[in-house]
N, CA, C and O atoms as a GROMACS GRO file, in nm:
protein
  552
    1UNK      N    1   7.364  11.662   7.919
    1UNK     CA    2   7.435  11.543   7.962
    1UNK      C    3   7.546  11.580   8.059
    1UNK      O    4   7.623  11.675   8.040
    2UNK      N    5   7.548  11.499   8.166
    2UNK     CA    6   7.624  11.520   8.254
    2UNK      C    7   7.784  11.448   8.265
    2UNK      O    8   7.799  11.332   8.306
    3UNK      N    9   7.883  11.524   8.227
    3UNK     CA   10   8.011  11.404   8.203
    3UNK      C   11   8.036  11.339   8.357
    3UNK      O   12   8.025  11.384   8.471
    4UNK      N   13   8.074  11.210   8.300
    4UNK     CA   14   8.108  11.091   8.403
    4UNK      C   15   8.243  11.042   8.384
    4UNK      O   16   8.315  11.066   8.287
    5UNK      N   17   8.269  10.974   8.481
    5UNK     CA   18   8.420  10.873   8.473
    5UNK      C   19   8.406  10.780   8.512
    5UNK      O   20   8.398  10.781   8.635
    6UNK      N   21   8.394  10.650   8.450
    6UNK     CA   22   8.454  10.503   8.522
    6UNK      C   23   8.571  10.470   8.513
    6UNK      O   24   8.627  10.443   8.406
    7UNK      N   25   8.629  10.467   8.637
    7UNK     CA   26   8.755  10.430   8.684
    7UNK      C   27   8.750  10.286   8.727
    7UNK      O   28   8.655  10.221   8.772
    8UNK      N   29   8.871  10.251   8.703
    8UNK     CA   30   8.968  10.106   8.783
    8UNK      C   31   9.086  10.146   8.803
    8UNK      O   32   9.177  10.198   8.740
    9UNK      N   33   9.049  10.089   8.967
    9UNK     CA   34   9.138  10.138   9.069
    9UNK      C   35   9.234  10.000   9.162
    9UNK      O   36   9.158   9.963   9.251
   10UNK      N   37   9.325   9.943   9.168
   10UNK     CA   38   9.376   9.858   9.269
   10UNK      C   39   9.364   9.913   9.386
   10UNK      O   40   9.332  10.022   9.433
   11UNK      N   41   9.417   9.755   9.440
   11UNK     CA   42   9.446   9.758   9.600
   11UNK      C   43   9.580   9.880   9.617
   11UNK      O   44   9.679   9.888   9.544
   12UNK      N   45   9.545   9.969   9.740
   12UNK     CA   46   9.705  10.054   9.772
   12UNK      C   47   9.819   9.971   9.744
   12UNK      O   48   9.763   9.862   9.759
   13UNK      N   49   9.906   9.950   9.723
   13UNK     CA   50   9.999   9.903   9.755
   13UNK      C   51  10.044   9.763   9.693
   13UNK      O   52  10.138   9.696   9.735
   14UNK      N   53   9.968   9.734   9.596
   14UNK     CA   54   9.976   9.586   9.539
   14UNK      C   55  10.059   9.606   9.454
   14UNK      O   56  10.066   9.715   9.396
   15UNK      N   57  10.120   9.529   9.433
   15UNK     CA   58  10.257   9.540   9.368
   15UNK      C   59  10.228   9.400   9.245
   15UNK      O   60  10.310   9.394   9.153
   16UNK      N   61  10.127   9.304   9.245
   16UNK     CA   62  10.062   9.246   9.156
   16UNK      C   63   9.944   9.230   9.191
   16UNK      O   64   9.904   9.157   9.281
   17UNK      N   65   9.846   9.336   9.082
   17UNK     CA   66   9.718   9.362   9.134
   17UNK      C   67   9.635   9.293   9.079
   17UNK      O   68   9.626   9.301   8.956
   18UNK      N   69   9.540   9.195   9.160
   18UNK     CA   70   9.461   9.118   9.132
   18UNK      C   71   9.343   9.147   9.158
   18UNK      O   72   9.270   9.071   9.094
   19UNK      N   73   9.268   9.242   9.236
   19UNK     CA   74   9.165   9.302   9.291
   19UNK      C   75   9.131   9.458   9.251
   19UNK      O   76   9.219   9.544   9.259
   20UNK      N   77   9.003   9.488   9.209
   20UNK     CA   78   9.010   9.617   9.116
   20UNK      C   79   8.904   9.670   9.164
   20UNK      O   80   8.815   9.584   9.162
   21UNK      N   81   8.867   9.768   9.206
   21UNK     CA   82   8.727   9.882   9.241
   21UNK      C   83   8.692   9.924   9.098
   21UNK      O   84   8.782   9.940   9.015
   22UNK      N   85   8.577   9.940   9.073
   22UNK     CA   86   8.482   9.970   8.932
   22UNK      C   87   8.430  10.112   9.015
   22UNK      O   88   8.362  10.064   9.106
   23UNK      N   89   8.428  10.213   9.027
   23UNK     CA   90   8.395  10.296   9.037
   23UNK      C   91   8.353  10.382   8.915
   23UNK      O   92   8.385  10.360   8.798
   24UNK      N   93   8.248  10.520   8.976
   24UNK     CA   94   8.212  10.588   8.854
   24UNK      C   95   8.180  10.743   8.970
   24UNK      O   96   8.133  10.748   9.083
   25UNK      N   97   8.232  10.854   8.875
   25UNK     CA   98   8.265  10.960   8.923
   25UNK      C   99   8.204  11.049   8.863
   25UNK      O  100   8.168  11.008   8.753
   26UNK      N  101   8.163  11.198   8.890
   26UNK     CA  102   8.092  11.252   8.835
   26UNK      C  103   8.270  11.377   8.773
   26UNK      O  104   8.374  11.398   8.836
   27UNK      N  105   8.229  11.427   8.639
   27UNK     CA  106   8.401  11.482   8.595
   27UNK      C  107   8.348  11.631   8.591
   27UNK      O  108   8.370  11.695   8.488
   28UNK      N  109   8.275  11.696   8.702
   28UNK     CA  110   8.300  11.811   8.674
   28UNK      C  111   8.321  11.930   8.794
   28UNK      O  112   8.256  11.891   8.890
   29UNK      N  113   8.371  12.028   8.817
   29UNK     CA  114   8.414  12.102   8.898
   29UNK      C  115   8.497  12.057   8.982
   29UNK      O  116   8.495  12.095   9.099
   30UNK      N  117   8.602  11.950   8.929
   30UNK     CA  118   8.698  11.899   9.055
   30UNK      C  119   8.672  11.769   9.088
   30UNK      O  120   8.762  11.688   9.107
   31UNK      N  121   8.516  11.736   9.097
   31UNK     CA  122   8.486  11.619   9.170
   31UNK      C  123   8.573  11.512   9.108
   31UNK      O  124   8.569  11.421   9.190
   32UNK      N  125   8.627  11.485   9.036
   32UNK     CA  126   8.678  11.316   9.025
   32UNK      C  127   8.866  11.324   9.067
   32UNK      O  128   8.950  11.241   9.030
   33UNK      N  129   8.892  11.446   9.148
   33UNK     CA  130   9.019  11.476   9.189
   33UNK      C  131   8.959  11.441   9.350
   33UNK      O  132   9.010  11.353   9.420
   34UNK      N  133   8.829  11.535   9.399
   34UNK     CA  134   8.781  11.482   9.529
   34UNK      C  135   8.774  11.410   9.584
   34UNK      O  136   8.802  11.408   9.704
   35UNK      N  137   8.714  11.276   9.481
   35UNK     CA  138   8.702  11.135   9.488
   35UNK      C  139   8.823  11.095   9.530
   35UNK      O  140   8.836  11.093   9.653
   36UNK      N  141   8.916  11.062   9.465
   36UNK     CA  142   9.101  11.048   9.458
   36UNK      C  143   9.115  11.069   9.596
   36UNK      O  144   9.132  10.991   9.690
   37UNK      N  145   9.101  11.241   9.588
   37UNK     CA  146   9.178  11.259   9.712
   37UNK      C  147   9.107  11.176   9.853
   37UNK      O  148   9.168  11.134   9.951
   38UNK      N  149   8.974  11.169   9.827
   38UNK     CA  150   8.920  11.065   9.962
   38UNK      C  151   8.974  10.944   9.963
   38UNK      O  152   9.014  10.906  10.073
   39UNK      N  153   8.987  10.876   9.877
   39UNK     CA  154   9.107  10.761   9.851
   39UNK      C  155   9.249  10.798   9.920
   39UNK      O  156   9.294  10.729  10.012
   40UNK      N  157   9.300  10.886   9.879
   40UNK     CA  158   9.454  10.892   9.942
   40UNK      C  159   9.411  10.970  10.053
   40UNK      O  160   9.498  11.056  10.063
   41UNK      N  161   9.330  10.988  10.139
   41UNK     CA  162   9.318  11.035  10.305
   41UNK      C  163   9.320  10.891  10.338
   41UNK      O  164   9.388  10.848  10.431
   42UNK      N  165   9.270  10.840  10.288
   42UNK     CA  166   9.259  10.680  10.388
   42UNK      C  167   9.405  10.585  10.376
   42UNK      O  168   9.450  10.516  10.468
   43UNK      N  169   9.465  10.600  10.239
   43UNK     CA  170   9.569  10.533  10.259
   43UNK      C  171   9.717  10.610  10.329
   43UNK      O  172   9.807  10.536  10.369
   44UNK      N  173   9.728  10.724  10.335
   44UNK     CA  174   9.841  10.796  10.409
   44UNK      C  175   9.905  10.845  10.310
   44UNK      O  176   9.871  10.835  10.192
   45UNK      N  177  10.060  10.937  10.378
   45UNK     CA  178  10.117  10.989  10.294
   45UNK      C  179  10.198  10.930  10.227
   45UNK      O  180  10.269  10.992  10.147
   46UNK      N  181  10.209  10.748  10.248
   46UNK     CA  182  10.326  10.643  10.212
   46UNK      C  183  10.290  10.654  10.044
   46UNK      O  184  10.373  10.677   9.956
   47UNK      N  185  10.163  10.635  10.025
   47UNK     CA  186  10.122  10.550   9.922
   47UNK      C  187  10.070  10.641   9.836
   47UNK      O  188   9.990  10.720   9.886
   48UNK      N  189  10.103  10.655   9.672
   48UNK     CA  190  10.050  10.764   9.652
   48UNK      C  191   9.887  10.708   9.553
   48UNK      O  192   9.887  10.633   9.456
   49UNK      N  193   9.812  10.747   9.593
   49UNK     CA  194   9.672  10.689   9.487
   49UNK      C  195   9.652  10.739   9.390
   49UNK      O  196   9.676  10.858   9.369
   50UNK      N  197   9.592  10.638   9.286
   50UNK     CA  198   9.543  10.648   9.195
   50UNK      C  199   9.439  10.564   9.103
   50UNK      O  200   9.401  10.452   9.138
   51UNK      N  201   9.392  10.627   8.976
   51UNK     CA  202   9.328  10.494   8.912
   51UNK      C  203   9.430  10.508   8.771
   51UNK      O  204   9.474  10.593   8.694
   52UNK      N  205   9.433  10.314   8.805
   52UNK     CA  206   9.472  10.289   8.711
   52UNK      C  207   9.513  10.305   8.530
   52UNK      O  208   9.610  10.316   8.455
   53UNK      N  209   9.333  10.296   8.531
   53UNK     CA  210   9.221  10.301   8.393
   53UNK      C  211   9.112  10.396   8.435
   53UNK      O  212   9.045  10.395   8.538
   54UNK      N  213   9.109  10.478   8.334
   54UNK     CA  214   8.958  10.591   8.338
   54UNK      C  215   8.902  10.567   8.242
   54UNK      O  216   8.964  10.481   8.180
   55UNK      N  217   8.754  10.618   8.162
   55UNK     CA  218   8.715  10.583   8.093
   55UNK      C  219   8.602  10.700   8.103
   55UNK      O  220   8.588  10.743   8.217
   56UNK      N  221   8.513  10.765   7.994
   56UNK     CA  222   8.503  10.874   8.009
   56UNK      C  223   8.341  10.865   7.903
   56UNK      O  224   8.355  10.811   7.794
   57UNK      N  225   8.208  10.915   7.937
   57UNK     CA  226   8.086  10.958   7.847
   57UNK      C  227   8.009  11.028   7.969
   57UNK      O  228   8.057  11.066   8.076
   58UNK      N  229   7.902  11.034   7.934
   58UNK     CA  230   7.808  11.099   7.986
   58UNK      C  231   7.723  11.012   8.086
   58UNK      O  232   7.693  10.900   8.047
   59UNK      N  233   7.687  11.047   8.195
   59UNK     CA  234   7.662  10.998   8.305
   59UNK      C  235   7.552  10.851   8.279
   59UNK      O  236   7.566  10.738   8.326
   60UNK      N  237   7.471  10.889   8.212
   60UNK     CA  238   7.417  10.793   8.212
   60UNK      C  239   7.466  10.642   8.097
   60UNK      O  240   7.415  10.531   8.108
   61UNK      N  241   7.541  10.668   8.025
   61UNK     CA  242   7.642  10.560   8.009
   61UNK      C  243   7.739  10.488   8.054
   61UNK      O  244   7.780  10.384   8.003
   62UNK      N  245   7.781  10.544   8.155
   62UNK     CA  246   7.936  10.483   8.247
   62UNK      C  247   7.850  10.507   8.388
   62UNK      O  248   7.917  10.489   8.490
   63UNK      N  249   7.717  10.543   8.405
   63UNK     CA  250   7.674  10.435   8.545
   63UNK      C  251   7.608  10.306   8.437
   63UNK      O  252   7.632  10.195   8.484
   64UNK      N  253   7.560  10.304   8.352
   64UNK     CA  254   7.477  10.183   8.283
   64UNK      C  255   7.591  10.036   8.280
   64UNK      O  256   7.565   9.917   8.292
   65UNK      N  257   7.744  10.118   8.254
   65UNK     CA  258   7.866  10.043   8.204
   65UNK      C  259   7.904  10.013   8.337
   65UNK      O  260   7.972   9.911   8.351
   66UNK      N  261   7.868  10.094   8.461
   66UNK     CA  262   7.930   9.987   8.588
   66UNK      C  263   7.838   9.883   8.656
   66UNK      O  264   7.879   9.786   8.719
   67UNK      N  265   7.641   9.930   8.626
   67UNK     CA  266   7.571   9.774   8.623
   67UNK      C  267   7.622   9.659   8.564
   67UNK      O  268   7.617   9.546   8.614
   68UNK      N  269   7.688   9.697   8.423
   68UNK     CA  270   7.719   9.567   8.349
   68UNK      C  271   7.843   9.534   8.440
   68UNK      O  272   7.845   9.423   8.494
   69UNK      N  273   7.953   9.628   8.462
   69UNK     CA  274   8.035   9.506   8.522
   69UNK      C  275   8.007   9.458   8.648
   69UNK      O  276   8.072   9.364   8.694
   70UNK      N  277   7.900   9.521   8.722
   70UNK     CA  278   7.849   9.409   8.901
   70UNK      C  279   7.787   9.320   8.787
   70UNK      O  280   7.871   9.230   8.782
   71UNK      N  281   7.694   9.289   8.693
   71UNK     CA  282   7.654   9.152   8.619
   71UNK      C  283   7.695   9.074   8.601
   71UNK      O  284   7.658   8.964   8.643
   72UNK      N  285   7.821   9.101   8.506
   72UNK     CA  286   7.892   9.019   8.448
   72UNK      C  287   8.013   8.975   8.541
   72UNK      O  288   8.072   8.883   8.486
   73UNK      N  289   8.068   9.008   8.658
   73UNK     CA  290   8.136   8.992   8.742
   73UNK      C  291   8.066   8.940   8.918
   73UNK      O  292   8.124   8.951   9.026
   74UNK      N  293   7.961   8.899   8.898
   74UNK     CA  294   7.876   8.962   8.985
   74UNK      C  295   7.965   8.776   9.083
   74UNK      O  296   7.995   8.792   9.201
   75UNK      N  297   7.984   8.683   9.044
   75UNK     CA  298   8.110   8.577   9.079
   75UNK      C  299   8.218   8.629   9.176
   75UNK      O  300   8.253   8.596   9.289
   76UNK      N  301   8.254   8.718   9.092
   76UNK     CA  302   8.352   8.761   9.174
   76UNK      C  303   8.407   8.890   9.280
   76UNK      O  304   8.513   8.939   9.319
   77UNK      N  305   8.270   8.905   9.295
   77UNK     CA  306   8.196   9.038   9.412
   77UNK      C  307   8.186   8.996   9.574
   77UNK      O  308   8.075   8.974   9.622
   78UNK      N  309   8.289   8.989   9.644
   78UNK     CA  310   8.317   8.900   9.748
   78UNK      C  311   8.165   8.913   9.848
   78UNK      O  312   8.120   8.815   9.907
   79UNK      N  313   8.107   9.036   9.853
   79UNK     CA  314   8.022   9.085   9.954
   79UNK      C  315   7.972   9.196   9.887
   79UNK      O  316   8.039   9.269   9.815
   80UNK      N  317   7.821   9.212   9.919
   80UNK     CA  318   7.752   9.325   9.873
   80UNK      C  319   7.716   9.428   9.964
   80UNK      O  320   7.637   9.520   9.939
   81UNK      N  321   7.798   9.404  10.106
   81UNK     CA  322   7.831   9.490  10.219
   81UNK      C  323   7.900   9.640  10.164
   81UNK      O  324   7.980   9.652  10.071
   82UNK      N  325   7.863   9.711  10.220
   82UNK     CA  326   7.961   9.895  10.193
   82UNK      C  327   8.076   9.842  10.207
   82UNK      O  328   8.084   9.756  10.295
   83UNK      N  329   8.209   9.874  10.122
   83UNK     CA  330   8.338   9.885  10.084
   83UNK      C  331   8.370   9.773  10.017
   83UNK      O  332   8.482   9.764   9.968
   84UNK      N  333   8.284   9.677  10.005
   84UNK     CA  334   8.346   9.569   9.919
   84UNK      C  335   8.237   9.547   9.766
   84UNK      O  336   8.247   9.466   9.674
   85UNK      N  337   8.154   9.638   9.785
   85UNK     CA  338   8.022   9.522   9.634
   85UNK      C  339   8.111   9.637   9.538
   85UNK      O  340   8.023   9.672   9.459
   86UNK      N  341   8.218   9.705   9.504
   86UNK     CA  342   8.234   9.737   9.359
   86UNK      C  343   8.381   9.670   9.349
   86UNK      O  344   8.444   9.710   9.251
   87UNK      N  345   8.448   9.576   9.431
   87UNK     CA  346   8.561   9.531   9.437
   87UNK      C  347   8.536   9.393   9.360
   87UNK      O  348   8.473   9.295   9.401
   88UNK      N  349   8.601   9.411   9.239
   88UNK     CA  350   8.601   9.264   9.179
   88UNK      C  351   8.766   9.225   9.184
   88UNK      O  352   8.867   9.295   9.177
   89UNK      N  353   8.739   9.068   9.200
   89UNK     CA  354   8.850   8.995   9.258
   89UNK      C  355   8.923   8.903   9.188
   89UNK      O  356   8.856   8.884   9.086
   90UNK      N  357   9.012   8.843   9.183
   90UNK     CA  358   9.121   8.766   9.116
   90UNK      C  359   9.067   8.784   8.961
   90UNK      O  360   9.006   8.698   8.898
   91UNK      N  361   9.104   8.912   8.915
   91UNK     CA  362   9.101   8.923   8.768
   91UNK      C  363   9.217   9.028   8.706
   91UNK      O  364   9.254   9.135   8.756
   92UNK      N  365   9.260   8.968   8.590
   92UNK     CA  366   9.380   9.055   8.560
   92UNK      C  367   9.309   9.156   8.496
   92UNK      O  368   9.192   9.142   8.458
   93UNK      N  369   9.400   9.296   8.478
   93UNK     CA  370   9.297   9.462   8.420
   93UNK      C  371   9.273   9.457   8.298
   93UNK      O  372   9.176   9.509   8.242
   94UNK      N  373   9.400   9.363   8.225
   94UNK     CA  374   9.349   9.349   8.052
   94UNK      C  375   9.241   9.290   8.021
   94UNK      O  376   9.188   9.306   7.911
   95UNK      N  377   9.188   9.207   8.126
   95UNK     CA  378   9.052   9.139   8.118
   95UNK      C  379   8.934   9.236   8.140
   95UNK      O  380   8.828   9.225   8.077
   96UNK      N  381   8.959   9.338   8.240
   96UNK     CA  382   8.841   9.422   8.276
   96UNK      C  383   8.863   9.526   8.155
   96UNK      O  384   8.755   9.557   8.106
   97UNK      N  385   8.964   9.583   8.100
   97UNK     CA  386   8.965   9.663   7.967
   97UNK      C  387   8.914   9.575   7.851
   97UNK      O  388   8.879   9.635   7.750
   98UNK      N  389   8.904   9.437   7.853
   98UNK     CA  390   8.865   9.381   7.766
   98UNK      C  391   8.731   9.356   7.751
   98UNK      O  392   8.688   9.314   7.644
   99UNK      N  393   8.632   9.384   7.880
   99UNK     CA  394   8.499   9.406   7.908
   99UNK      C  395   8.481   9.531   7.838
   99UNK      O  396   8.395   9.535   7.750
  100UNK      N  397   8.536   9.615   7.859
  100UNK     CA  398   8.459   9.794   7.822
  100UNK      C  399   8.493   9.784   7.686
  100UNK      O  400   8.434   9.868   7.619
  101UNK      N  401   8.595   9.683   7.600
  101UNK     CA  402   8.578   9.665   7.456
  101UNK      C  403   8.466   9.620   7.402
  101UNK      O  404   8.440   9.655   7.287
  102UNK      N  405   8.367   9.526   7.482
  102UNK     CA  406   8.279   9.432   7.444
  102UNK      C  407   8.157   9.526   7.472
  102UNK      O  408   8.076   9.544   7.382
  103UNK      N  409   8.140   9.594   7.603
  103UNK     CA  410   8.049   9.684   7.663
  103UNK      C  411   8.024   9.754   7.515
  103UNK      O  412   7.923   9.731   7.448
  104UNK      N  413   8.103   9.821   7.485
  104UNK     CA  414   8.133   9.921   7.346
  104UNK      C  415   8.075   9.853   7.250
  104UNK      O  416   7.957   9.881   7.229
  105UNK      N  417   8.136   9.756   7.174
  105UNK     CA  418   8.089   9.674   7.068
  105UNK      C  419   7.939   9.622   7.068
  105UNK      O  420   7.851   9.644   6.984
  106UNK      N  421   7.935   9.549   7.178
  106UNK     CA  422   7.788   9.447   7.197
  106UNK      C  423   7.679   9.532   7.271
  106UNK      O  424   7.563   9.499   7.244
  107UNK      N  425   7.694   9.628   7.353
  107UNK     CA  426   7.646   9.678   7.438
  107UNK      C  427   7.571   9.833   7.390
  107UNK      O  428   7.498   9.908   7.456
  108UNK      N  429   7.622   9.845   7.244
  108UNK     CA  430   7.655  10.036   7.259
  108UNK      C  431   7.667  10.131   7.333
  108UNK      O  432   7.623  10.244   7.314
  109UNK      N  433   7.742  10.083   7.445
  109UNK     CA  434   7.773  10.185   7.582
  109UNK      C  435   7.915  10.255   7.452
  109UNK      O  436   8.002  10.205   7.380
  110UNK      N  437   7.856  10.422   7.490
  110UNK     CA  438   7.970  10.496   7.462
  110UNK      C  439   8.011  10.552   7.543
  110UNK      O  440   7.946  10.650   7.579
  111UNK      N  441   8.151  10.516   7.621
  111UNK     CA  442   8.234  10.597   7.683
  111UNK      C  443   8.374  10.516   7.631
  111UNK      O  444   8.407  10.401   7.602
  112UNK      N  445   8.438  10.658   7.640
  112UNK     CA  446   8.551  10.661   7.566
  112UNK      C  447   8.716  10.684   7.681
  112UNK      O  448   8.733  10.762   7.775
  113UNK      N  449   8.837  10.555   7.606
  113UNK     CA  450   8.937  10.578   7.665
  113UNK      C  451   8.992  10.749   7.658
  113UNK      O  452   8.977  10.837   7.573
  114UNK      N  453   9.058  10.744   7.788
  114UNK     CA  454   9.100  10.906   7.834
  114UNK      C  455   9.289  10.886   7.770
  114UNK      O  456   9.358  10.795   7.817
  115UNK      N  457   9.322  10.941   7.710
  115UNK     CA  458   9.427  10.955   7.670
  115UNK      C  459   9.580  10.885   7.728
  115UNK      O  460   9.624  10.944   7.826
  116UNK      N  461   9.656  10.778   7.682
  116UNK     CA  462   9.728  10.736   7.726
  116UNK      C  463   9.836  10.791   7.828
  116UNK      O  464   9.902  10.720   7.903
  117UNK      N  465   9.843  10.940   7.819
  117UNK     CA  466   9.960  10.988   7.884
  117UNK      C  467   9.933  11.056   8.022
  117UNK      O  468  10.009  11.103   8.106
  118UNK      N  469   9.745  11.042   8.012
  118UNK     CA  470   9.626  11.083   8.157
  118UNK      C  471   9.687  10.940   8.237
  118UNK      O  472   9.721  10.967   8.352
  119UNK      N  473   9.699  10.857   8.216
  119UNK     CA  474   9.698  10.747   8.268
  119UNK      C  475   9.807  10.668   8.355
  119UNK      O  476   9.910  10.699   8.295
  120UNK      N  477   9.835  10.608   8.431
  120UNK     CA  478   9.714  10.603   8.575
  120UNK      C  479   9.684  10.787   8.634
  120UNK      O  480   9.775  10.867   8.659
  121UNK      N  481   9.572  10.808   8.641
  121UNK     CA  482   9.529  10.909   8.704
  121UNK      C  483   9.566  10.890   8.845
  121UNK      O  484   9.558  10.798   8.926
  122UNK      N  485   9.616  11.032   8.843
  122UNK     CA  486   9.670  11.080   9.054
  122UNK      C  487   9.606  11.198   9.032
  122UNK      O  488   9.535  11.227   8.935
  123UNK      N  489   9.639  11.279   9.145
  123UNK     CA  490   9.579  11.385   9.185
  123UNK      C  491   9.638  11.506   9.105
  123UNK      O  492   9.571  11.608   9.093
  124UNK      N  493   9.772  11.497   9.045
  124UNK     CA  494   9.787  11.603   8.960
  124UNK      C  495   9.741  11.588   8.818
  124UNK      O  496   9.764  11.683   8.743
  125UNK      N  497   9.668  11.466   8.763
  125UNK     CA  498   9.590  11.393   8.632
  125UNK      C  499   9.477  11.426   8.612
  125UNK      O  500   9.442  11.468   8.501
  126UNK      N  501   9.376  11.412   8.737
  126UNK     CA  502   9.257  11.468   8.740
  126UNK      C  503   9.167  11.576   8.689
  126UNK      O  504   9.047  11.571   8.660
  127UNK      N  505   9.281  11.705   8.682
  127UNK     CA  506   9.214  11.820   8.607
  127UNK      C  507   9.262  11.798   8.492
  127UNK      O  508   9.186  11.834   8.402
  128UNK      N  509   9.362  11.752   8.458
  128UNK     CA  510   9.414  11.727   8.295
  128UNK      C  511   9.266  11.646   8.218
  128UNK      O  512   9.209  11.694   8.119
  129UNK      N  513   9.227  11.527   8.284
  129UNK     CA  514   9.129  11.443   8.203
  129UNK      C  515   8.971  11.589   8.184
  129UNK      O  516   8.898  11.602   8.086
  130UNK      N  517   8.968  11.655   8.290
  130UNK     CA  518   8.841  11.650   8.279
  130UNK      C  519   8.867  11.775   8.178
  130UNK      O  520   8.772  11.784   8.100
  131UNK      N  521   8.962  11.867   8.156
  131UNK     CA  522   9.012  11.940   8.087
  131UNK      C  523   8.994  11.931   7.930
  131UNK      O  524   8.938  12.004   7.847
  132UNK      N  525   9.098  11.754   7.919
  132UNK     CA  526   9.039  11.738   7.803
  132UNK      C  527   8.937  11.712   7.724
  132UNK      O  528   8.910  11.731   7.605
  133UNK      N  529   8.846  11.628   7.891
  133UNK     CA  530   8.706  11.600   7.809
  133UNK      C  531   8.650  11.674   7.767
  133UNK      O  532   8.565  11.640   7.684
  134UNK      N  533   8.666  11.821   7.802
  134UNK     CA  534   8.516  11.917   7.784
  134UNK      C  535   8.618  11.962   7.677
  134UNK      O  536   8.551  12.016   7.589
  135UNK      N  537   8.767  11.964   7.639
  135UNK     CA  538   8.804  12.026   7.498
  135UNK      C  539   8.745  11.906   7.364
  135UNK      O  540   8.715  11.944   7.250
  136UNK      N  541   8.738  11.765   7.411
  136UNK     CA  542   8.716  11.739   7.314
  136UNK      C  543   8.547  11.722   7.291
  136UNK      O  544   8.501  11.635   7.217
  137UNK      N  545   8.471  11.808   7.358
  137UNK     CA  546   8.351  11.800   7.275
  137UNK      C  547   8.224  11.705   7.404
  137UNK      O  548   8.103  11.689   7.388
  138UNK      N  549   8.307  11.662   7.518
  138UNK     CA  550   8.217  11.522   7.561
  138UNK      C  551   8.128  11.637   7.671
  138UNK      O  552   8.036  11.596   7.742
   0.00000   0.00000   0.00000
């Protein structure tokens, strides 16, 4: 099994974030710091990036868990054009954490929250999560 990450990510710079990227990352040799950092090349040195919320199993559960949220969000997916079909829109994050509760429950998608103090992941977070994932067993 290959470890994965689904992340939620805001807009740069939103200061009340209503718009969220569902992304999913592959967590090993660096790559989900790579990812990041391709994120903060595009926004500059103003702004520093990150994700919000991570969320953490094996690859083929947290890509299965980001079909469900283009489904179940699929309303509020402005365009299925490159840079916009994983951007879901006017929704608050306790609502999209409140999906990966239900995903979990109703769904048996197992991937698991990444530790409160990983969180929001930046670029110095990145090796911490994937660090811990492989200490705790995933």
């Amino acid at each position: 099994m290959k470890p994965y990450a689904l992340y939620m990510k805001s807009c740069p710079g939103d200061t009340d974030p209503r718009h969220y990227k569902i992304g999913v990352a592959d967590l090993t040799d660096g790559k989900l710091r790579k990812r990041l950092a391709t994120y903060q090349n595009a926004v500059g040195p103003v702004h520093e990036e990150k994700y919000t919320r991570v969320f953490v199993g094996d690859e083929k559960q947290v890509k299965l868990a980001e079909k469900e949220f283009k489904r179940e969000y699929r309303d509020k997916i402005g365009s299925k054009e490159a840079g916009f079909s994983e951007w879901i829109s006017d929704v608050a994050l306790d609502e999209l954490v409140r999906f990966v509760d239900e995903l979990r429950q109703d769904y048996a998608i197992k991937i698991s929250n990444v530790p409160s103090e990983l969180e929001p992941c930046n670029m110095a977070t990145c090796e911490e999560i994937e660090e811990w994932f492989r200490k705790k067993g995933g």
